[in-house]
C-alpha positions as CSV (number, residue, x, y, z in Angstrom):
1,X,-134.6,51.5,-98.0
2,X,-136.5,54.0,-95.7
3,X,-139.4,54.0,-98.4
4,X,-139.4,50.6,-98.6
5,X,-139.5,50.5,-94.8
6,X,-142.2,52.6,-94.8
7,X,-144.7,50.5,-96.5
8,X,-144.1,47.3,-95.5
9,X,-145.6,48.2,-91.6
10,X,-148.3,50.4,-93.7
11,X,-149.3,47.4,-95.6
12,X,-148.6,45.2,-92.8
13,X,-150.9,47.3,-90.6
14,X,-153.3,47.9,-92.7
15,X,-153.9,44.3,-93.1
16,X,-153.8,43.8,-88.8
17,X,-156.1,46.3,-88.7
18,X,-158.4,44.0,-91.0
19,X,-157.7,40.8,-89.7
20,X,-156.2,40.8,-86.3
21,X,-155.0,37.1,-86.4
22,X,-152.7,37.9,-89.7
23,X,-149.2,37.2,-89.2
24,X,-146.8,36.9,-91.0
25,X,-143.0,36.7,-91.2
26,X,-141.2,39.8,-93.2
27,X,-137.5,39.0,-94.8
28,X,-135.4,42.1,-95.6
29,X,-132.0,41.8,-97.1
30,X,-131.0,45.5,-98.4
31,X,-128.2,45.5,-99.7
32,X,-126.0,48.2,-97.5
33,X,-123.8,49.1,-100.6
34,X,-127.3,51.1,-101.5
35,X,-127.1,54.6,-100.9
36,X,-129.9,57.7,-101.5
37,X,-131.3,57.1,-105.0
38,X,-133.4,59.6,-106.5
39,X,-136.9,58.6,-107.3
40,X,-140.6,59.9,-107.7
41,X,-141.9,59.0,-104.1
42,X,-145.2,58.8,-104.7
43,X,-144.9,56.9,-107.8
44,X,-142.9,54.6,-106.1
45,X,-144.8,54.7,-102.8
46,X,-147.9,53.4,-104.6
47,X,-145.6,50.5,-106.4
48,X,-144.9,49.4,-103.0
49,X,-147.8,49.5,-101.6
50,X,-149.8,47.8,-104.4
51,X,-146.8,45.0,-104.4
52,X,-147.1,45.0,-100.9
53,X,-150.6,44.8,-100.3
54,X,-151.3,41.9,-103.3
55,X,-148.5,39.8,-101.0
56,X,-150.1,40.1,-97.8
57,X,-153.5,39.6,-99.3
58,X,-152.0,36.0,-101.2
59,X,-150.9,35.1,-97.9
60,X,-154.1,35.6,-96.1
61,X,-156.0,34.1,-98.8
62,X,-153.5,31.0,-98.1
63,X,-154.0,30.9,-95.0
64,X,-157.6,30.7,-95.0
65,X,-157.4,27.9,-97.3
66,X,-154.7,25.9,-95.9
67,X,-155.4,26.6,-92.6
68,X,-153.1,25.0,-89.7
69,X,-151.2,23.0,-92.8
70,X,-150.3,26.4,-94.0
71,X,-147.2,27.0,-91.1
72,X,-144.8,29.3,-92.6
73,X,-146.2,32.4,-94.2
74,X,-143.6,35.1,-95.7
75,X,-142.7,37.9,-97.5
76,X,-139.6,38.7,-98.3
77,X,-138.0,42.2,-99.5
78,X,-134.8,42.5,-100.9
79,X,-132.3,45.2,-102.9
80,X,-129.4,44.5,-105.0
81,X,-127.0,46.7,-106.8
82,X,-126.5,45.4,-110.1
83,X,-124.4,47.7,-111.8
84,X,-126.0,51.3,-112.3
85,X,-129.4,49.4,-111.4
86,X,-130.8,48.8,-107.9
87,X,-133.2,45.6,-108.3
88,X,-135.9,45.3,-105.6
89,X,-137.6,41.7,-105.2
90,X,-140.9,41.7,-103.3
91,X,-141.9,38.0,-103.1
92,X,-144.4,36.0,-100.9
93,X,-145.4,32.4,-100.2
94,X,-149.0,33.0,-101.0
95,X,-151.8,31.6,-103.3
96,X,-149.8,32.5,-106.4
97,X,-151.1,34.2,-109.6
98,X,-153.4,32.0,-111.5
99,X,-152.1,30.8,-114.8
100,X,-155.5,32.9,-116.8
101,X,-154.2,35.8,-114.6
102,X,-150.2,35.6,-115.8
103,X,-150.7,37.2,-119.2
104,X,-152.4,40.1,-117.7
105,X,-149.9,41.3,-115.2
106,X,-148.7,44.4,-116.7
107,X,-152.1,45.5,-118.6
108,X,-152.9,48.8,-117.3
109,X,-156.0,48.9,-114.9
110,X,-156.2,44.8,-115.3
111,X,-157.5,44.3,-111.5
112,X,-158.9,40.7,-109.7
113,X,-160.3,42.7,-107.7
114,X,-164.0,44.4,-107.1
């Protein structure tokens, strides 16, 4: 959870420090039955952020569509023991993931981006 901690308010920064106006309201339910896991850290670290930053970024995109209409912007985080698994759900209120897009979610190096 401290990981996970850690990169929402480095994503959430990072896009402040872009776009001062951004807000945006962050939903954590961690489960407290989670204890240390071990992980690779900065594999996982970069998982986060990229999840993290594509969430904010939907939002933002939203928001400069929808404008005023668009009054409840969120991203939620939360963990879940499911037996010897721990399941993390990033999910946001955003733009979404265009239906051309959907089949290319886990290509490797498959980018929208510039």
């Amino acid at each position: 959870h401290k990981l996970i901690d850690e990169y929402i308010n480095l994503s959430y920064h990072g896009m402040r420090a872009k776009n001062s106006n951004f807000n945006v309201k962050i939903e954590k339910d961690f489960d407290p039955g989670v204890k240390e896991i071990e992980v690779v850290g900065n594999d996982m670290s970069r998982v986060f952020l990229n999840l993290l930053n594509n969430a904010f970024q939907s939002i933002e995109e939203k928001q400069r569509k929808a404008g005023a209409a668009y009054n409840n912007p969120t991203v939620s985080v939360k963990t879940q023991i499911i037996g010897n698994y721990l399941r993390i759900k990033i999910r946001d209120n955003g733009t979404g993931i265009d239906e051309k897009n959907k089949g290319n979610i886990f290509t490797p190096f498959f980018t929208t981006k510039p």
